[in-house]
mmCIF file as gemmi writes it, N, C-alpha and C atoms, coordinates in Angstrom:
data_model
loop_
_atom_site.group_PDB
_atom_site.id
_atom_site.type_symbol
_atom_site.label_atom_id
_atom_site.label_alt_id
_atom_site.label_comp_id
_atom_site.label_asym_id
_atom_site.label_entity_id
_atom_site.label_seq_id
_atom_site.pdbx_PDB_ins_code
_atom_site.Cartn_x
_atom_site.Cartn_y
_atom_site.Cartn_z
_atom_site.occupancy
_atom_site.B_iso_or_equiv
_atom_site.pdbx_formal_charge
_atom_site.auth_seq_id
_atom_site.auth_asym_id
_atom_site.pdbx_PDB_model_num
ATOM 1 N N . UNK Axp A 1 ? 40.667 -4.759 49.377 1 0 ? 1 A 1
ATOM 2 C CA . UNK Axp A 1 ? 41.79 -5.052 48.5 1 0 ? 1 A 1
ATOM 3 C C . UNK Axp A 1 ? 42.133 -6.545 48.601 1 0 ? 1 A 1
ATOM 4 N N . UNK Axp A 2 ? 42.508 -7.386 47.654 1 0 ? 2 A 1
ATOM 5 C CA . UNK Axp A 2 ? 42.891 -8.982 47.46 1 0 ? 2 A 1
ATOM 6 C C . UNK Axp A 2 ? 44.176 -8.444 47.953 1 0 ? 2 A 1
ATOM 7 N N . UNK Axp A 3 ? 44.354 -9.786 48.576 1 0 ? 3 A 1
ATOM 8 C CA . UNK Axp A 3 ? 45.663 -9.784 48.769 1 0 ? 3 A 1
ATOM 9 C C . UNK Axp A 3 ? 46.479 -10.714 48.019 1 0 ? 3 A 1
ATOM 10 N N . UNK Axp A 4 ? 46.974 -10.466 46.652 1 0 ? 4 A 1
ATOM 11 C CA . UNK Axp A 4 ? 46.969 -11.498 45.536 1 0 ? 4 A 1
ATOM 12 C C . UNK Axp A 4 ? 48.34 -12.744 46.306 1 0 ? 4 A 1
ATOM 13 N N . UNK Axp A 5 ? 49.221 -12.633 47.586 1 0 ? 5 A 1
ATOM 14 C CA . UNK Axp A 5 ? 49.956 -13.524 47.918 1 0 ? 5 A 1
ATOM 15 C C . UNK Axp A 5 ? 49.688 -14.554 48.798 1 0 ? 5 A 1
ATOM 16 N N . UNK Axp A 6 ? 48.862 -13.79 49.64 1 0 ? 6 A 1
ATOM 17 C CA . UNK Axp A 6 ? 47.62 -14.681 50.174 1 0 ? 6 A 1
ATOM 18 C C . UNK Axp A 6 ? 46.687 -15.755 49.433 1 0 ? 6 A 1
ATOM 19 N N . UNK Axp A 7 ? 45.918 -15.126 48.36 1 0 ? 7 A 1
ATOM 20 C CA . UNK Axp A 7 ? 45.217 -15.923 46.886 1 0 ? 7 A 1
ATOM 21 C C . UNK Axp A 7 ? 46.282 -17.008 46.416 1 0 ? 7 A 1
ATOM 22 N N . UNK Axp A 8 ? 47.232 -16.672 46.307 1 0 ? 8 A 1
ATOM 23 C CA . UNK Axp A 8 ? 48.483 -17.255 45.365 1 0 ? 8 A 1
ATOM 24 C C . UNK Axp A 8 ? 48.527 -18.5 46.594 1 0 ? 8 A 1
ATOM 25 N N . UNK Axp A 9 ? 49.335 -18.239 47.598 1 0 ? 9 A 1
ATOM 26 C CA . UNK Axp A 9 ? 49.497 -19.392 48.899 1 0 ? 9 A 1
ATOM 27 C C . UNK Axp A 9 ? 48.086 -20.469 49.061 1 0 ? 9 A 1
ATOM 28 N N . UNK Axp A 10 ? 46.788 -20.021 48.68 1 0 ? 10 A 1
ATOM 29 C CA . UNK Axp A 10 ? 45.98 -20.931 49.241 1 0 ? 10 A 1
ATOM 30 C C . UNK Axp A 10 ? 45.489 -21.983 47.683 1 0 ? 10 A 1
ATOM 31 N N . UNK Axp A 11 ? 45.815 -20.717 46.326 1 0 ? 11 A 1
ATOM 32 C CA . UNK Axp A 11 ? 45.872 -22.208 45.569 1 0 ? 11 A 1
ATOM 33 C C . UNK Axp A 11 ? 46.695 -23.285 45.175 1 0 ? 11 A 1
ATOM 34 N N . UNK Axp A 12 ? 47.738 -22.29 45.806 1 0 ? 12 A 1
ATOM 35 C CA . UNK Axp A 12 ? 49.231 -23.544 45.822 1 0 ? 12 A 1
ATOM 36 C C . UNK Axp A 12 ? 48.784 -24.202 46.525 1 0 ? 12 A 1
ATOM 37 N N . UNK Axp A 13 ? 48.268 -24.237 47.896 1 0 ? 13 A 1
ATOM 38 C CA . UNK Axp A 13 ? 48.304 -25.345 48.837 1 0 ? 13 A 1
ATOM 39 C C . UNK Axp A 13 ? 46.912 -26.23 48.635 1 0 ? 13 A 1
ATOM 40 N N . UNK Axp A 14 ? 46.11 -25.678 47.53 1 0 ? 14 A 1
ATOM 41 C CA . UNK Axp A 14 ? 44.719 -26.574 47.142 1 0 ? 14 A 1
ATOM 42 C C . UNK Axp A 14 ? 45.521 -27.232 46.285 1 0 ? 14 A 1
ATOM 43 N N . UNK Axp A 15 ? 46.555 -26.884 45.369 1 0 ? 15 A 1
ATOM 44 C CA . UNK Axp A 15 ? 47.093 -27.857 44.307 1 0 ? 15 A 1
ATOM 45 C C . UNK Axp A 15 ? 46.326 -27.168 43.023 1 0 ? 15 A 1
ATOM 46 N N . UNK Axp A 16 ? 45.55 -26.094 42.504 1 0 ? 16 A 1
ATOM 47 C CA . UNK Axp A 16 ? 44.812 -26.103 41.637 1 0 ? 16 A 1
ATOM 48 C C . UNK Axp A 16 ? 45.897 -25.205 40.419 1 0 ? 16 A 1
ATOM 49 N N . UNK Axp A 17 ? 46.669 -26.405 39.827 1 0 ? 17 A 1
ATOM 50 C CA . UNK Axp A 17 ? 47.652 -25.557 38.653 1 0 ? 17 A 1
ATOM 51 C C . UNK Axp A 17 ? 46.485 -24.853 37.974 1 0 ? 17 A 1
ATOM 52 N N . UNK Axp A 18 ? 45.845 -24.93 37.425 1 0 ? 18 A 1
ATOM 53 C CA . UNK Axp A 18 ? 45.05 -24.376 36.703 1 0 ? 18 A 1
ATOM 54 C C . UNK Axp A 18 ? 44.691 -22.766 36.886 1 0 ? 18 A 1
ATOM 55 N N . UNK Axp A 19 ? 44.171 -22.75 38.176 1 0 ? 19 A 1
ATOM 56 C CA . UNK Axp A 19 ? 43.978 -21.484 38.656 1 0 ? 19 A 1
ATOM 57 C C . UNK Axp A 19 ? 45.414 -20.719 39.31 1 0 ? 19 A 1
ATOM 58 N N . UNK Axp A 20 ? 46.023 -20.904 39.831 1 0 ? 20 A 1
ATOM 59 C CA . UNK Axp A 20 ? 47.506 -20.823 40.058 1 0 ? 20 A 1
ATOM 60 C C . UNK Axp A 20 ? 47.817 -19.556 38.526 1 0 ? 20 A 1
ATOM 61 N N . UNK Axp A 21 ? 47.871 -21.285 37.476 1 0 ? 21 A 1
ATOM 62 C CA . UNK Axp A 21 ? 48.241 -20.34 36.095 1 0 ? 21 A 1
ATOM 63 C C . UNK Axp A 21 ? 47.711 -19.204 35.575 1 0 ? 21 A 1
ATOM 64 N N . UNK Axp A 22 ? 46.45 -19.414 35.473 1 0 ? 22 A 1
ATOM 65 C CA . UNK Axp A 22 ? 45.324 -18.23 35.302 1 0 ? 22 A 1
ATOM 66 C C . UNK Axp A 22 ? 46.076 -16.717 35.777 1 0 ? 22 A 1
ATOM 67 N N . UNK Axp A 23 ? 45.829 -16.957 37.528 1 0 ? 23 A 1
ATOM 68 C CA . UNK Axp A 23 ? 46.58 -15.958 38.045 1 0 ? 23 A 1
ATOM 69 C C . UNK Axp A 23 ? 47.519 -15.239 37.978 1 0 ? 23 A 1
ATOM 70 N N . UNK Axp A 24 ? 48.782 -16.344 37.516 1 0 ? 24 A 1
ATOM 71 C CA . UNK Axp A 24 ? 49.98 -15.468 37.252 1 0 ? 24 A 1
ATOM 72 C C . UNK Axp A 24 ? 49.517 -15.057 36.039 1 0 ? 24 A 1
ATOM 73 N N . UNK Axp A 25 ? 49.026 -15.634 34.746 1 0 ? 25 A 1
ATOM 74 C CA . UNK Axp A 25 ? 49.481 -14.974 33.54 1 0 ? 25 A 1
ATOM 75 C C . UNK Axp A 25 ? 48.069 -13.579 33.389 1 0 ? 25 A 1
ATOM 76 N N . UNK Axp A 26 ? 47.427 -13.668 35.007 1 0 ? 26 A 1
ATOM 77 C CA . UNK Axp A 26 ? 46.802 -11.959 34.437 1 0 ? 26 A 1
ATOM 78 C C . UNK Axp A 26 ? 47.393 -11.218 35.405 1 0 ? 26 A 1
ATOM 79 N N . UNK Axp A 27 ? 48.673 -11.717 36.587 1 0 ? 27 A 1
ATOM 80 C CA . UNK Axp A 27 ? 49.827 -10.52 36.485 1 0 ? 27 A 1
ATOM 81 C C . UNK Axp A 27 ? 50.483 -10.404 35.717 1 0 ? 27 A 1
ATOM 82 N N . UNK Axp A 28 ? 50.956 -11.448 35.088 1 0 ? 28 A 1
ATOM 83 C CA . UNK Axp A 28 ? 52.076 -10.826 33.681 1 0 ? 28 A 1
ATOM 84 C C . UNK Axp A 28 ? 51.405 -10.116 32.832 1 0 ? 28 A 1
ATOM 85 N N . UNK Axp A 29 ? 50.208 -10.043 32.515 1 0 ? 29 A 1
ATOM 86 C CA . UNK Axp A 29 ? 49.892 -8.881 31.326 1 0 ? 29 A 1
ATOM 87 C C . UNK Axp A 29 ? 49.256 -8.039 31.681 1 0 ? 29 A 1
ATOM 88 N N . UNK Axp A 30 ? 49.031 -7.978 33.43 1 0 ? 30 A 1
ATOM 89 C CA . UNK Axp A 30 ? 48.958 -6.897 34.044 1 0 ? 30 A 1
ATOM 90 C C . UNK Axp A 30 ? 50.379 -5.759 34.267 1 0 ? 30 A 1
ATOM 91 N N . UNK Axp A 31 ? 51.326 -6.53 34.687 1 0 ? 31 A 1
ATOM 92 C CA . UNK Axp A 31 ? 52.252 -5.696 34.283 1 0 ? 31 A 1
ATOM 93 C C . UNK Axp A 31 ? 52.943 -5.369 33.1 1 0 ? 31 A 1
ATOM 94 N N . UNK Axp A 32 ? 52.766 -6.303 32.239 1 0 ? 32 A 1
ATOM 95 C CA . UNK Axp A 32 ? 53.489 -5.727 30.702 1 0 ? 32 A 1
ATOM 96 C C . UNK Axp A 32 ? 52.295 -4.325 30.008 1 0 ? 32 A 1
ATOM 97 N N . UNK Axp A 33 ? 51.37 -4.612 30.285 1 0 ? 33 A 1
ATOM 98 C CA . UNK Axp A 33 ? 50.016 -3.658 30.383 1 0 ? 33 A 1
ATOM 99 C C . UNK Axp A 33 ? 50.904 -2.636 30.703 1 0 ? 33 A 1
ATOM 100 N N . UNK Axp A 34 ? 51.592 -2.299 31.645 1 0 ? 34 A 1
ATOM 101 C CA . UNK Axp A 34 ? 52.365 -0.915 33.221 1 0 ? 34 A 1
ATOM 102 C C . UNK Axp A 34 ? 53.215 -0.824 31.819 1 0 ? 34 A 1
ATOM 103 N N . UNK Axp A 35 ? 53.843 -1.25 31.473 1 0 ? 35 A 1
ATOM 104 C CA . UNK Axp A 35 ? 55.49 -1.515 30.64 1 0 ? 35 A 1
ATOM 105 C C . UNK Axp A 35 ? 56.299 -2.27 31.277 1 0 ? 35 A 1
ATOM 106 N N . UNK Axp A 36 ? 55.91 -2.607 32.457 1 0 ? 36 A 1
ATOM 107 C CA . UNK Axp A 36 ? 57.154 -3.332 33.366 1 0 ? 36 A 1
ATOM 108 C C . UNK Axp A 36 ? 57.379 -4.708 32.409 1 0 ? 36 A 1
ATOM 109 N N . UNK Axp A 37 ? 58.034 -5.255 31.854 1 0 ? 37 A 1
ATOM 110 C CA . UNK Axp A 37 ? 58.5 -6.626 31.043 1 0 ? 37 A 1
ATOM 111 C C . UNK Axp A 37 ? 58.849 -7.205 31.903 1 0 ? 37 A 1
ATOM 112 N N . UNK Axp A 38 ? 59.946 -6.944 32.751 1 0 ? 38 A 1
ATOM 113 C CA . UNK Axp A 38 ? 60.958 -7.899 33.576 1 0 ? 38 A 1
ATOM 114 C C . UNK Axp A 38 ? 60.089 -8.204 34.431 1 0 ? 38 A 1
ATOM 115 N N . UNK Axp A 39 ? 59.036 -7.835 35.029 1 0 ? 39 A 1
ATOM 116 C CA . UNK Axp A 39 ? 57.863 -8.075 35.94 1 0 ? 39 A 1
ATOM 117 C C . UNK Axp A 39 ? 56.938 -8.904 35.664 1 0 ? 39 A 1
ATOM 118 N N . UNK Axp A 40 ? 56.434 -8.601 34.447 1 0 ? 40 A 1
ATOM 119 C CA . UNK Axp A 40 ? 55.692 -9.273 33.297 1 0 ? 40 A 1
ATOM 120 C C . UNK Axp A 40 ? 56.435 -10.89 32.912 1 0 ? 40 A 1
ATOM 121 N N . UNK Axp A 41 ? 57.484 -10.956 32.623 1 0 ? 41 A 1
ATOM 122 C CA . UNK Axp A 41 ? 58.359 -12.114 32.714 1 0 ? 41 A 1
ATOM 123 C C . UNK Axp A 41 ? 58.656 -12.733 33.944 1 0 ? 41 A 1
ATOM 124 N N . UNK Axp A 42 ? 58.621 -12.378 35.102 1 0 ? 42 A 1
ATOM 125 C CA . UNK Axp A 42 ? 58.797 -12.938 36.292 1 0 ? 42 A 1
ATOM 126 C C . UNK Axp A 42 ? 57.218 -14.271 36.556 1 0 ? 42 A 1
ATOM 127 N N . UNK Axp A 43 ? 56.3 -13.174 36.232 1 0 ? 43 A 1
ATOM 128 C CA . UNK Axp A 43 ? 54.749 -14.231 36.572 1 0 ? 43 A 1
ATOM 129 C C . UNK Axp A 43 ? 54.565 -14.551 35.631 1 0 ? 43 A 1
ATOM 130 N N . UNK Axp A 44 ? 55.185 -14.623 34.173 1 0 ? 44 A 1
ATOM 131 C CA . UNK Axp A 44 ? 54.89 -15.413 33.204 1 0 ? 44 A 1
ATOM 132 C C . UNK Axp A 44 ? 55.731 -16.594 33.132 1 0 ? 44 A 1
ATOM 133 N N . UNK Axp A 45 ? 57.069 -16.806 33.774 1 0 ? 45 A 1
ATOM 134 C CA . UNK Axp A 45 ? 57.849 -17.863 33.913 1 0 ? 45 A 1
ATOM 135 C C . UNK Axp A 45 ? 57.12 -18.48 35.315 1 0 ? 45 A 1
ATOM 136 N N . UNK Axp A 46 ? 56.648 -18.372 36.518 1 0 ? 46 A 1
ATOM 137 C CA . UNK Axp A 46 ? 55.975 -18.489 37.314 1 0 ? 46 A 1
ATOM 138 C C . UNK Axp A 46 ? 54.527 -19.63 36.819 1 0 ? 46 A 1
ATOM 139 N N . UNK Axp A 47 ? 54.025 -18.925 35.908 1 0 ? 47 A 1
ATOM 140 C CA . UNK Axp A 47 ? 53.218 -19.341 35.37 1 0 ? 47 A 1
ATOM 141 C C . UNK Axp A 47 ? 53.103 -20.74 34.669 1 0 ? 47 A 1
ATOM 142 N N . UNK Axp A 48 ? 54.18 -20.763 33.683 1 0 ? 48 A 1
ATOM 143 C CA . UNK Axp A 48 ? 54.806 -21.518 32.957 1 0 ? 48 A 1
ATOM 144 C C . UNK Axp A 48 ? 55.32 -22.808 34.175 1 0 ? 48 A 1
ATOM 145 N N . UNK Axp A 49 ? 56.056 -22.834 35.065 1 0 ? 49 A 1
ATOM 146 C CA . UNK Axp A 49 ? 56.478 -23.362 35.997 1 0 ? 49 A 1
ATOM 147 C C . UNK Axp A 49 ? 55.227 -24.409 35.964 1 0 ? 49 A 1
ATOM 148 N N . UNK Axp A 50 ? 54.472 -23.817 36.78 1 0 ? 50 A 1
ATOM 149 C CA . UNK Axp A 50 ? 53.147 -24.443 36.929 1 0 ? 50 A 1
ATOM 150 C C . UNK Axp A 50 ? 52.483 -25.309 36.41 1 0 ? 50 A 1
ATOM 151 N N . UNK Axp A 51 ? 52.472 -24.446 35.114 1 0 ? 51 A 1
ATOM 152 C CA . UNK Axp A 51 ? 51.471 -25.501 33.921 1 0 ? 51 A 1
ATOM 153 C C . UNK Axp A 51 ? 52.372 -26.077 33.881 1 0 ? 51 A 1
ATOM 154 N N . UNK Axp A 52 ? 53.835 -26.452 33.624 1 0 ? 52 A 1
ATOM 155 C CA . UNK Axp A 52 ? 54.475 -27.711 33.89 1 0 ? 52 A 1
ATOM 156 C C . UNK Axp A 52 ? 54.061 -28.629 34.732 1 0 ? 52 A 1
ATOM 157 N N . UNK Axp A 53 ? 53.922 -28.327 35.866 1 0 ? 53 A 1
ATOM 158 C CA . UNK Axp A 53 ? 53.985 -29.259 37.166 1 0 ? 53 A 1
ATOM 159 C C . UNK Axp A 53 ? 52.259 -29.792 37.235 1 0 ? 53 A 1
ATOM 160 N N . UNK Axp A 54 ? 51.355 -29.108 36.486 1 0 ? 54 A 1
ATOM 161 C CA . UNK Axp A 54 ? 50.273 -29.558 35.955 1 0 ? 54 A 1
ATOM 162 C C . UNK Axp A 54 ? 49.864 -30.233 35.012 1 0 ? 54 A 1
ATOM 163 N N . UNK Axp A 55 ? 50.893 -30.436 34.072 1 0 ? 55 A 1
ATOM 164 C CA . UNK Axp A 55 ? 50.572 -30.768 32.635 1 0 ? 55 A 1
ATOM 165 C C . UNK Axp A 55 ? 49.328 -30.269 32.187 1 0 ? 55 A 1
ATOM 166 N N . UNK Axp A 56 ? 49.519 -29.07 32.114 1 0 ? 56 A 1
ATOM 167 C CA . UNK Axp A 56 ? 48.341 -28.219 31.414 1 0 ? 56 A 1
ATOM 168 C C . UNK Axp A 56 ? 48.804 -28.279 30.111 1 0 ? 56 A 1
ATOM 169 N N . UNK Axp A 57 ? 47.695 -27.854 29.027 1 0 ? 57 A 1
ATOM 170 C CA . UNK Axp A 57 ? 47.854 -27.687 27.857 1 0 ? 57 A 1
ATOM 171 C C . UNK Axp A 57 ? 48.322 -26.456 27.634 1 0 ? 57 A 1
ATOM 172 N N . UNK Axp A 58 ? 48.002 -25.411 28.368 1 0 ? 58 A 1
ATOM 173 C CA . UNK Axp A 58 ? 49.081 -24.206 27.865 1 0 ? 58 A 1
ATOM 174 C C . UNK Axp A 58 ? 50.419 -23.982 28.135 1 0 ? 58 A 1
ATOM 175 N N . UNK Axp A 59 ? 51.126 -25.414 28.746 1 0 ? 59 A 1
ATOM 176 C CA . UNK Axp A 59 ? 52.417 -25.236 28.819 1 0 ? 59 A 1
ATOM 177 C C . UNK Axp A 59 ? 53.357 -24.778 27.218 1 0 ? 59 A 1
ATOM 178 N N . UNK Axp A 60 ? 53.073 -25.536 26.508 1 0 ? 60 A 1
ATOM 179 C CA . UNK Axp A 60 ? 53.679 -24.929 25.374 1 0 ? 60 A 1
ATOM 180 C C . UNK Axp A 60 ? 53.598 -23.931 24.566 1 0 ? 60 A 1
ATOM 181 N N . UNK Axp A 61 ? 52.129 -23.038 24.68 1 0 ? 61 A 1
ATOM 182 C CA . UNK Axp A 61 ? 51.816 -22.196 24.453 1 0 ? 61 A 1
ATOM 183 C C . UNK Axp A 61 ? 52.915 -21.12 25.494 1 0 ? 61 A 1
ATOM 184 N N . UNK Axp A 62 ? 52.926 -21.022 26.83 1 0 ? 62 A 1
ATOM 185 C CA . UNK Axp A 62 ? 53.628 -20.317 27.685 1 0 ? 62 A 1
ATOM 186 C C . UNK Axp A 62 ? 55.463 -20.564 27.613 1 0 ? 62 A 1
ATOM 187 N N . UNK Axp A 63 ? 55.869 -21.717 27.007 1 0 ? 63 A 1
ATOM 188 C CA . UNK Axp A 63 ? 56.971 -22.09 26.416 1 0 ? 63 A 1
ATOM 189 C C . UNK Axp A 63 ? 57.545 -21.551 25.495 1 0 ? 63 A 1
ATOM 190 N N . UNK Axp A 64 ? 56.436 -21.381 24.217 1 0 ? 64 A 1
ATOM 191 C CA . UNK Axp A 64 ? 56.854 -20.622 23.053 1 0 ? 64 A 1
ATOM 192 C C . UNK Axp A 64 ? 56.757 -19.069 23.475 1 0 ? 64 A 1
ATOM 193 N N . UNK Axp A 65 ? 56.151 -18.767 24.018 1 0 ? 65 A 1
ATOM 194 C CA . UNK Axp A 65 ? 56.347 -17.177 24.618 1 0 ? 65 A 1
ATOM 195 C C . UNK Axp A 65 ? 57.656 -16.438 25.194 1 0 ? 65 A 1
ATOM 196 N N . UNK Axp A 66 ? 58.108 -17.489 25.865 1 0 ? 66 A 1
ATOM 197 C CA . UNK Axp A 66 ? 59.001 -17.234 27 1 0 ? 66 A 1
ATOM 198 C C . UNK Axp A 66 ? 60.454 -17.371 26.077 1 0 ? 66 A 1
ATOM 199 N N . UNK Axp A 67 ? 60.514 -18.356 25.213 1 0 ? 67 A 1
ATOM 200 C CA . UNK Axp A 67 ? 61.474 -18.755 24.549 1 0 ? 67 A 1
ATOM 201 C C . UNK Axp A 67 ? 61.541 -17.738 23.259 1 0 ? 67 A 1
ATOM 202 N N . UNK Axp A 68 ? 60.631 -16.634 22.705 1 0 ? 68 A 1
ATOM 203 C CA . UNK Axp A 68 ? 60.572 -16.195 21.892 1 0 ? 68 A 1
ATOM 204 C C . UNK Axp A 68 ? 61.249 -15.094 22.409 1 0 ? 68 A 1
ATOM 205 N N . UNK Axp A 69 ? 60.799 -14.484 23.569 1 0 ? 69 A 1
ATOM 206 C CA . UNK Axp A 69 ? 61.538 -13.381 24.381 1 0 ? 69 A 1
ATOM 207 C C . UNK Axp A 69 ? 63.033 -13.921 24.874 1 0 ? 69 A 1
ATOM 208 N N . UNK Axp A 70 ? 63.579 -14.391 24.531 1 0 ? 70 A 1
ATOM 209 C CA . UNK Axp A 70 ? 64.61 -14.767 25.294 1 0 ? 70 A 1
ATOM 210 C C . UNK Axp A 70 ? 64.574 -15.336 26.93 1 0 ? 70 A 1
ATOM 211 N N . UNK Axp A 71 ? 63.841 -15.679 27.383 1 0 ? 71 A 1
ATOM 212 C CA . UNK Axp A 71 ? 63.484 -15.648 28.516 1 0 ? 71 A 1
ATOM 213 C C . UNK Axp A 71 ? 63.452 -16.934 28.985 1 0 ? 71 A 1
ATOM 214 N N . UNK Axp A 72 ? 63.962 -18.19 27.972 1 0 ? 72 A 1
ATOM 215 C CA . UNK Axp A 72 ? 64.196 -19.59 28.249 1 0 ? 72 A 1
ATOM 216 C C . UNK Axp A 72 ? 65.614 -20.282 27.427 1 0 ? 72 A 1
């Protein structure tokens, strides 16, 4: 079994927003997948966070999501 907080801690501490993001946004549609939303919104703002602090290009893509749900 991954231990996805373990995974999560060692690419935070490589710095790799990229993969970081990846990660959260296939728990968020792993759990919106369940029905869980508020769960689903937790690692999709998570996510979002990230690609900020990366200047990734899917920050605004993950912006308009979040903001469409009420969720910004």
């Amino acid at each position: 079994m991954v231990n996805h907080s373990q995974t999560l801690a060692q690419l935070v501490e490589a710095g790799d927003h990229q993969a970081i993001v990846t990660a959260y946004r296939q728990a968020a549609e792993a759990m919106f997948a369940q029905g869980e939303s508020d769960a689903g919104f937790f690692f999709l703002t998570h996510a979002f966070v990230h690609a900020l602090e990366g200047g990734l290009e899917e920050t605004e893509t993950l912006e308009a999501r979040l903001r469409e749900a009420g969720r910004l």
